[in-house]
C-alpha positions as CSV (number, residue, x, y, z in Angstrom):
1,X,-12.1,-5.6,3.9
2,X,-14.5,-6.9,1.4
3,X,-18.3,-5.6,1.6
4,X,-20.1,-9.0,3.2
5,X,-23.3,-8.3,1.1
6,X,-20.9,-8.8,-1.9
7,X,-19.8,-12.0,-0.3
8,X,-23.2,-13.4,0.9
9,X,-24.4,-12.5,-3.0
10,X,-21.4,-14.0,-4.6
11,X,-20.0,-17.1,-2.2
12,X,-19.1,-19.0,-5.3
13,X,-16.9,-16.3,-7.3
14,X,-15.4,-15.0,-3.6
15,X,-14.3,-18.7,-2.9
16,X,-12.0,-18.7,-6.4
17,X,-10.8,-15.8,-7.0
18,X,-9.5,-15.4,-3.5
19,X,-8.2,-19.3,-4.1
20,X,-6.7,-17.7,-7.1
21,X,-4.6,-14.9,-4.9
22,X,-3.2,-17.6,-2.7
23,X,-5.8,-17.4,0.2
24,X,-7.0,-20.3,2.1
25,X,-10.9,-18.9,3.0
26,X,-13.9,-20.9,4.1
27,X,-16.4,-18.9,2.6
28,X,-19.5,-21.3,4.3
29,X,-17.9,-20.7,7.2
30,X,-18.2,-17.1,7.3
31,X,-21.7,-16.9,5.6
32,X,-22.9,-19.1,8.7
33,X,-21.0,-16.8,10.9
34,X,-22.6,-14.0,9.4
35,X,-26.1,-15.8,9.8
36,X,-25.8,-16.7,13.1
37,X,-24.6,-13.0,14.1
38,X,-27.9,-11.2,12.6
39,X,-30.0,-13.9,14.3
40,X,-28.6,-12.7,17.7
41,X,-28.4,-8.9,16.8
42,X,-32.3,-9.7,15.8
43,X,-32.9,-11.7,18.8
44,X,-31.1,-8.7,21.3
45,X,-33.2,-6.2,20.1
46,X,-36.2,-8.0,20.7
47,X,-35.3,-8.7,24.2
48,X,-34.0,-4.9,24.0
49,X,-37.6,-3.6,23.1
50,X,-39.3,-6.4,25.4
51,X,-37.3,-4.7,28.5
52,X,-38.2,-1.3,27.6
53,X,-41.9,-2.3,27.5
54,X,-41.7,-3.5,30.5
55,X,-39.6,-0.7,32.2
56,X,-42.5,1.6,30.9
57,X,-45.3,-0.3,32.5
58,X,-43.3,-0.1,35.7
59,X,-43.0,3.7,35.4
60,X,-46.4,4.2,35.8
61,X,-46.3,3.7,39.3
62,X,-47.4,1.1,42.0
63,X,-45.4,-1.6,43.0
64,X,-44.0,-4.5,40.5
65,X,-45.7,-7.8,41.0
66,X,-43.6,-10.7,41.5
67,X,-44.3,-11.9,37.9
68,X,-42.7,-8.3,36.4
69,X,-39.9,-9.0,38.4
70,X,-39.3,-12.5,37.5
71,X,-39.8,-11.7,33.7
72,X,-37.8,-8.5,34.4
73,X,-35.2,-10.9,35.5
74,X,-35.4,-13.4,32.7
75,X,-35.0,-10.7,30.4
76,X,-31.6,-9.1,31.6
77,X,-30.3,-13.2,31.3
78,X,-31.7,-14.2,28.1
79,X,-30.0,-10.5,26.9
80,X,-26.4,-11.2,28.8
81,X,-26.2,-14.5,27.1
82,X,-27.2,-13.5,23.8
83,X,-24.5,-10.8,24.2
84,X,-22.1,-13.2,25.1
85,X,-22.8,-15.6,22.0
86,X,-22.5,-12.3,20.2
87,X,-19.3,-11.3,21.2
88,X,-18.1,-15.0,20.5
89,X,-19.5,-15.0,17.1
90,X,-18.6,-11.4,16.3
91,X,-15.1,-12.3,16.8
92,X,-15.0,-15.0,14.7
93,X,-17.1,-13.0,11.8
94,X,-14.5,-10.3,12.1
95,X,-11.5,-12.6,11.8
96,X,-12.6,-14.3,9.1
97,X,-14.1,-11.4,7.4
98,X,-10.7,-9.9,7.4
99,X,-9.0,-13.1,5.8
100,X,-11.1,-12.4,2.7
101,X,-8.5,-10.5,0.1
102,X,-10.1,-8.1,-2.3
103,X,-11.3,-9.5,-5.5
104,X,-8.7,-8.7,-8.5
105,X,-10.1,-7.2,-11.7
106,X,-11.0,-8.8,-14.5
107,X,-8.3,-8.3,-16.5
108,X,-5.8,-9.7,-13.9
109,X,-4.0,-12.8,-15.1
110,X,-4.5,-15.6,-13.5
111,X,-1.4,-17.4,-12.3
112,X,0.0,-18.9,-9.1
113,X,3.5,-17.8,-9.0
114,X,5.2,-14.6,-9.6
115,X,6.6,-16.2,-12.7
116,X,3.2,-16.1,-14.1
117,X,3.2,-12.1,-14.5
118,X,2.9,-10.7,-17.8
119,X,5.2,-8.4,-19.2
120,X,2.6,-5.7,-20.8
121,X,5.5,-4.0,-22.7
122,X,9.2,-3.2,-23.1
123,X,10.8,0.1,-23.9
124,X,14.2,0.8,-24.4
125,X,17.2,-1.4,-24.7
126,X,19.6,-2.8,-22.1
127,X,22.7,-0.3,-21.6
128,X,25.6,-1.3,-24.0
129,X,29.0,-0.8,-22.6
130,X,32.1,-1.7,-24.2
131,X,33.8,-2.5,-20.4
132,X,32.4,-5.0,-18.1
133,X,30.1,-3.1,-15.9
134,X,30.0,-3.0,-12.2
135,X,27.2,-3.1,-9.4
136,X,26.9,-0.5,-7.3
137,X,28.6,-1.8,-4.2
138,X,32.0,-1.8,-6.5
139,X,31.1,1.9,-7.9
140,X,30.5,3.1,-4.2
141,X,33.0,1.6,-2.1
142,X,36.0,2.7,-4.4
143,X,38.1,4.8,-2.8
144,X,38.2,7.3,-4.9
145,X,34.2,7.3,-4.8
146,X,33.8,6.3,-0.9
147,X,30.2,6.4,-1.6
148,X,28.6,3.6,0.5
149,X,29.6,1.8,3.5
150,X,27.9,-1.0,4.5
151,X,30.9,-2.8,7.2
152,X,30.7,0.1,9.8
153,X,27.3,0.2,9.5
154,X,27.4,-3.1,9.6
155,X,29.1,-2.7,12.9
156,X,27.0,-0.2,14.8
157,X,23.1,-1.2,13.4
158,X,23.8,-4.6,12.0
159,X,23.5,-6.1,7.9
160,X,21.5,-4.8,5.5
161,X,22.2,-1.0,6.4
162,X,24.8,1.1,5.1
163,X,26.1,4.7,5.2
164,X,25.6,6.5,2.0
165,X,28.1,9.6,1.6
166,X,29.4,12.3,-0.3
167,X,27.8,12.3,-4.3
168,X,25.4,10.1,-3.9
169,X,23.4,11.9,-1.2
170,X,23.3,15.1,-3.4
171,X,22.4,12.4,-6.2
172,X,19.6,11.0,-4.0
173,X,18.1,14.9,-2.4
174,X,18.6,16.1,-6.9
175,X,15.9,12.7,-7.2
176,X,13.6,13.8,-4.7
177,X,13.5,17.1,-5.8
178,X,13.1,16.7,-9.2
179,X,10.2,14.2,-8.5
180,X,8.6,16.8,-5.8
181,X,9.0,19.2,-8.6
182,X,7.5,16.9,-11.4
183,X,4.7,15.8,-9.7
184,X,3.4,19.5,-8.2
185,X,3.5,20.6,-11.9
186,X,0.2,20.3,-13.5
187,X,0.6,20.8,-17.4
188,X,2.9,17.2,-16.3
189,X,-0.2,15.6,-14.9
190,X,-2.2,17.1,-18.0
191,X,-0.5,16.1,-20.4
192,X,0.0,12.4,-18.8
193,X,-4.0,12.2,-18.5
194,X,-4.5,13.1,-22.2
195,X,-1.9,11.0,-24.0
196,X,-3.7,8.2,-21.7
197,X,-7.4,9.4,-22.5
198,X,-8.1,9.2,-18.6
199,X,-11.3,10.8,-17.5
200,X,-9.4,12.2,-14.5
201,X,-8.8,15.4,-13.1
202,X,-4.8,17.3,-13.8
203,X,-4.7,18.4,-10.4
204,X,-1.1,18.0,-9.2
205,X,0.1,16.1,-6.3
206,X,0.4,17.7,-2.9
207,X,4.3,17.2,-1.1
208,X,3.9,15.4,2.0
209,X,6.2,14.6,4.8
210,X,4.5,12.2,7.2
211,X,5.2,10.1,9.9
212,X,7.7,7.3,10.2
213,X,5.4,5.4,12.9
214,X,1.6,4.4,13.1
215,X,-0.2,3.0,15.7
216,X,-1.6,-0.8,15.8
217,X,-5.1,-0.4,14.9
218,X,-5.0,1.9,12.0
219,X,-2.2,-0.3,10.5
220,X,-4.5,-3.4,10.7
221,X,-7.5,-1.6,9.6
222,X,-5.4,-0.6,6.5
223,X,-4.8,-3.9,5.4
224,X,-1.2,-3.3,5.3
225,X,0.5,-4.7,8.6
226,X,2.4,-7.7,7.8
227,X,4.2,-8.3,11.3
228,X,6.2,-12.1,10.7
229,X,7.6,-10.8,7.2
230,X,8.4,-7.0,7.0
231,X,7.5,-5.0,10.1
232,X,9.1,-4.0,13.1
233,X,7.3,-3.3,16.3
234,X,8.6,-0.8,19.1
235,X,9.0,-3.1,22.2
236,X,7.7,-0.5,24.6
237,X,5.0,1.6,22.9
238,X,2.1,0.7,20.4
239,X,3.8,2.1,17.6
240,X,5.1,-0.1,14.3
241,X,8.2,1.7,12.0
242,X,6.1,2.5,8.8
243,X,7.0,-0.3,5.9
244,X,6.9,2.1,2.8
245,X,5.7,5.4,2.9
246,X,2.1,4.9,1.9
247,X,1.3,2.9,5.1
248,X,1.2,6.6,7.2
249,X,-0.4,8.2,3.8
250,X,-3.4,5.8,3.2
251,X,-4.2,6.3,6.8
252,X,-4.4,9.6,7.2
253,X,-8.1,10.7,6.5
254,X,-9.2,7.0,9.7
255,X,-12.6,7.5,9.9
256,X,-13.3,10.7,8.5
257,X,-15.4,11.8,5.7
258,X,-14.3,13.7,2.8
259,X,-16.2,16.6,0.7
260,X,-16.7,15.1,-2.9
261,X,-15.4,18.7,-4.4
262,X,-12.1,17.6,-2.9
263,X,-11.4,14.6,-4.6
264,X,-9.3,13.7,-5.5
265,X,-6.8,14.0,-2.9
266,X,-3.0,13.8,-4.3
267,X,-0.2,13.3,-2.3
268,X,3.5,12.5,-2.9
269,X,4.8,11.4,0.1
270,X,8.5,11.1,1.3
271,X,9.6,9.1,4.2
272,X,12.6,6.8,5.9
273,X,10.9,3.4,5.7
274,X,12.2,0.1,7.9
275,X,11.8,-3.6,6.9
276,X,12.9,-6.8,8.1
277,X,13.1,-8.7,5.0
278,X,12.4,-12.1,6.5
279,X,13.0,-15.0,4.3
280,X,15.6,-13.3,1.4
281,X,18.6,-14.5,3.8
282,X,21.7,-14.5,1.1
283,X,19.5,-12.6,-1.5
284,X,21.2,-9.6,-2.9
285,X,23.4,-9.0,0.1
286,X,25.7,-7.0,-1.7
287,X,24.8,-2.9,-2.4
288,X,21.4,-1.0,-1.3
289,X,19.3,-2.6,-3.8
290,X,17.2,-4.5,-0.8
291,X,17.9,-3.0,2.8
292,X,16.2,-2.9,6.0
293,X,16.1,0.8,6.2
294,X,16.1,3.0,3.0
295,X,13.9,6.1,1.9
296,X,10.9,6.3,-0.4
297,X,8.9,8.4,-2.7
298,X,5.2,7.3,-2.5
299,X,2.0,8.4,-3.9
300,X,-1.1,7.9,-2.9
301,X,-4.4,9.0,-4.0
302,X,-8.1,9.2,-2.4
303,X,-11.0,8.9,-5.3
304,X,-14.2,8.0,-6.2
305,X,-15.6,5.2,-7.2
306,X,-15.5,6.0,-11.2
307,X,-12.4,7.8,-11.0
308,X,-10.6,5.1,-8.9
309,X,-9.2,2.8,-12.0
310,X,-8.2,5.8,-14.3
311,X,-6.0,6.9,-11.1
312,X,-4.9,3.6,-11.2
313,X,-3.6,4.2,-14.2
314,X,-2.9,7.4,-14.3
315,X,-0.4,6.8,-11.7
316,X,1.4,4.1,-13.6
317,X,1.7,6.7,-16.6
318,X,3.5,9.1,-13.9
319,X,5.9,5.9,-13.3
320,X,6.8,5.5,-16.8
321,X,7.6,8.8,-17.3
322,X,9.7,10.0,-14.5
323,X,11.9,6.5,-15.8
324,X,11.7,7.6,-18.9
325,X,13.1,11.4,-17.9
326,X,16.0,9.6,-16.6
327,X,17.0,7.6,-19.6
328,X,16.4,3.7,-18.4
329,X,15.6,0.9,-19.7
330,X,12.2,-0.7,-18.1
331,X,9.2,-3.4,-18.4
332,X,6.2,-2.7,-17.3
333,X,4.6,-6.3,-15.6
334,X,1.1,-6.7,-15.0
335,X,1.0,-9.0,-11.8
336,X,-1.1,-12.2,-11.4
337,X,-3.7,-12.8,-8.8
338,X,-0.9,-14.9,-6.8
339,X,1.3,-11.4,-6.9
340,X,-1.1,-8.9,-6.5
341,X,-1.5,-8.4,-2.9
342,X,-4.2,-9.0,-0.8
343,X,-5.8,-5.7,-0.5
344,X,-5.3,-5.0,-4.2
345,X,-7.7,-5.4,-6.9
346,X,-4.9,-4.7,-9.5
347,X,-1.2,-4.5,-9.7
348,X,1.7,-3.6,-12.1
349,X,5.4,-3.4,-11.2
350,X,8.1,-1.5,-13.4
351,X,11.6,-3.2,-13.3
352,X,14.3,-1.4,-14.2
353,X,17.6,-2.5,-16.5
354,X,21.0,-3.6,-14.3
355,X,23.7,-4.1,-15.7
356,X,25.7,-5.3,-12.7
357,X,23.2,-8.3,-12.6
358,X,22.5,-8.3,-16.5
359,X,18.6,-8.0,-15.8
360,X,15.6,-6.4,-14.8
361,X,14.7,-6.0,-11.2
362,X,11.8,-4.5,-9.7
363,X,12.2,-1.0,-9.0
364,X,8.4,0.2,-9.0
365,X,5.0,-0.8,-7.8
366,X,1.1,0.2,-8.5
367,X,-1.6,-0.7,-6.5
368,X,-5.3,-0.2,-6.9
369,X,-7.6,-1.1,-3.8
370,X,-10.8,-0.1,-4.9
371,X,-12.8,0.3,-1.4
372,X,-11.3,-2.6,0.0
373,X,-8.4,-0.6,2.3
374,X,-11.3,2.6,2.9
375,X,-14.2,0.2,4.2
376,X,-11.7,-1.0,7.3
377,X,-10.7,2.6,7.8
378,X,-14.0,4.2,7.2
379,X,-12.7,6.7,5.4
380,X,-15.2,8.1,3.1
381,X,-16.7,11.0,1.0
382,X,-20.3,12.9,1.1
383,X,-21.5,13.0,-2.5
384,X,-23.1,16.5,-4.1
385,X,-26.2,14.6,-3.5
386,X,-25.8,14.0,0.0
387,X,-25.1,10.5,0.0
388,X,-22.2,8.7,1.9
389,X,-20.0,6.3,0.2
390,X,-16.4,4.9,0.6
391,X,-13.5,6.2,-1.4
392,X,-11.6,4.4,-3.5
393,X,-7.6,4.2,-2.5
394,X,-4.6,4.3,-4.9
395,X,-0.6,4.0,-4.0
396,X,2.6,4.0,-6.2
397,X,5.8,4.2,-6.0
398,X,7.3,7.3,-7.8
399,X,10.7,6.0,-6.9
400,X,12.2,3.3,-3.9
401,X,15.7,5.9,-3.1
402,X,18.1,2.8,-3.1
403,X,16.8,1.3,-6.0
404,X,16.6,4.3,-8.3
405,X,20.3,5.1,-6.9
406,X,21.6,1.8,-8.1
407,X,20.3,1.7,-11.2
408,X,21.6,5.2,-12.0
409,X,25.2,4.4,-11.0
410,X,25.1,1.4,-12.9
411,X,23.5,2.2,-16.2
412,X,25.6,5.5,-16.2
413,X,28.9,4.6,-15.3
414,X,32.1,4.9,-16.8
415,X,35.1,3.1,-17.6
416,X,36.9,5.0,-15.4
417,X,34.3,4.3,-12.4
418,X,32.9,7.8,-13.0
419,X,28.9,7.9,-13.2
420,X,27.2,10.3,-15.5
421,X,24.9,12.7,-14.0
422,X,21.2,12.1,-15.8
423,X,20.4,15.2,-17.6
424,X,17.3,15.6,-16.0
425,X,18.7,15.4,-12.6
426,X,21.8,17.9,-13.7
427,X,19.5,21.4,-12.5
428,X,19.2,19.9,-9.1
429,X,23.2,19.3,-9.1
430,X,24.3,22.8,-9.7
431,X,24.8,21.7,-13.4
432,X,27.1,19.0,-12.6
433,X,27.7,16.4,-15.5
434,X,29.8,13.5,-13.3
435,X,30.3,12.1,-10.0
């Protein structure tokens, strides 16, 4: 959540830029909340200190008079109700508190529709075939191929899942590898942080295999639980299926506090991930492009407070690259304050070239949270000096499994319904050159 002595010093600028990221806030509201909250936390530990004056003069023996009783009385009533207003208030502060989004950066664009991203750059061309090419759901359901199977999965767990078989798994474990291998090597990292001129370390990122399920209040406290649209709940436990990978990462280090000397922390992450894509009924119901289960390679990154933006965009350099290693065509899109999320301070998206649609789909996201996400979740880190202060969060996605595996078969297919191995991914293949 957002610091509230930010908000009480900036009401005006709070009020429009989280107008400009879609969000509804009373920002009065919530100041006179936030008043009427430290007048009762003043007021209770007045009566607090009054009682324990009091309670002292009684413990020096003799009996209490009637009047130390009756103002002994008085006291514990006045307290209970100023608790009660207190616990009324609080709730409200918190709420609305929590409604507050992050504010974006400055260089954000400002826009209020997705349409109003900005493509930053381009680089590459579209793949040129001299055939008509076909989506992925033609490629894998050939027979010859017999690669995905969405009707019996359909059949036993419902649309939008699918059984994926035979070349593209080994496709799909050569991707994860070669990223787990990528990102763990640190002349990579170096050299990305120098061709950027990031003041960041080239510590490599640590492989992580974490859970598939999180618990209700370290979800909420994350920012990330977004129940009605994308997340399924466990009927009988307090469990949620994690959303994307970095939900169980970003929450790892709940109210803990970090050793400056070990930022930052690094972590690729790989996990099965679970949506329920409410409100795309009849959008892209054809392939794995957009499913309600699918696998994903996240990372996620704990900072400081100086190094937070350069990780930022440090982990969008490690984006372009692993697309570039595999020969796509890609834009990178800086994203609007409408697009940007509400725990995010900045956001860019990578969409990759398809040629079964004949455009570029979003294959890649990078979010920066600045304290925002640690403040909820108290995770923080003990400067050198001894000080206490929150860390500064980081995700990306180093590849979404479906996606990536789409936009391979299609961009390297053949006229014979073949697909060309990427050279890069060839090692992990036992030097296979087709599928």
């Amino acid at each position: 959540m957002l610091d509230i002595q930010f908000i009480r010093d900036n009401p005006e600028f709070v009020q429009e830029k989280s107008k400009q990221k879609g969000y509804d806030v009373n920002v009065g509201e919530l100041l006179t909340l936030d008043s009427e909250r430290r007048t009762r936390l003043t007021q209770a530990e007045e009566l607090r200190r009054r009682r324990n004056e009091l309670a002292a003069k009684l413990k020096s023996g003799g009996r209490p008079s009637d009047e130390q009783v009756a103002a002994g009385k008085q006291l514990k009533e006045e307290l209970a109700q100023i608790e009660t207003d207190l616990k009324a208030i609080g709730e409200q502060y918190e709420a609305l508190l929590a409604s507050v989004p992050n504010m974006p950066l400055q260089d954000v664009p400002i826009g209020a529709t997705e349409d109003e991203n900005v493509i930053a750059k381009q680089v590459g061309e579209p793949t040129d075939f001299e055939f008509t090419p076909k989506h992925d759901h033609e490629l894998g359901a050939e027979s010859a191929a017999d690669w995905i199977d969405k009707e019996r999965a359909a059949k036993i767990s419902g649309s939008r899942f699918a059984y994926l078989k035979g070349d593209l798994v080994l496709l799909q474990l050569a991707i994860m590898q070669f990223v787990m291998h990528t990102l763990g090597d640190e002349s990579v990292i170096a050299k990305l942080v120098k061709e950027n001129g990031l003041n960041v370390s080239s510590k490599p990122f640590r492989p992580v295999l974490p859970p598939a399920v999180l618990r209700t209040e370290p979800y909420v406290a994350s920012a990330r639980l977004n129940a009605a649209e994308v997340t399924y709940k466990l009927a009988d436990d307090d469990l949620w299926l994690n959303a994307s990978a970095e939900h169980t990462l970003c929450t790892m280090y709940w109210n803990e506090i970090l050793p400056e000397e070990q930022l930052p922390i690094r972590y690729i992450g790989y996990s099965t991930s679970f949506r329920r894509e409410a409100g795309t009924y009849g959008k892209d119901v054809e392939g794995i492009f957009r499913m309600h289960q699918f696998d994903k390679l996240e990372m996620e990154v704990f900072s400081t407070a100086e190094t937070g933006l350069d990780e930022h965009k440090l982990m969008l350099a490690i984006q372009e690259y692993l697309v570039q290693q595999l020969g796509l065509s890609y834009r990178v899109v800086k994203k609007c304050t409408f697009d940007i999320g509400k725990p995010n301070a900045s956001g860019y998206d990578i969409d990759c070239w398809f040629p079964g649609q004949g455009k570029y789909r979003e294959t890649h996201t990078a979010d920066y949270m600045t304290d925002y996400q640690a403040r909820d979740l108290k995770i923080r880190t003990k400067r050198a000096d001894g000080s206490v202060e929150l860390v500064h969060t980081n995700d990306a996605t180093a590849f979404a499994l479906g996606r990536i595996l789409k936009a391979i078969v299609e961009n390297y297919q053949t006229a014979d319904g073949h697909v060309t191995v990427p050279e890069v991914l060839r090692p992990y293949m036992a030097g296979r050159e087709l599928m």
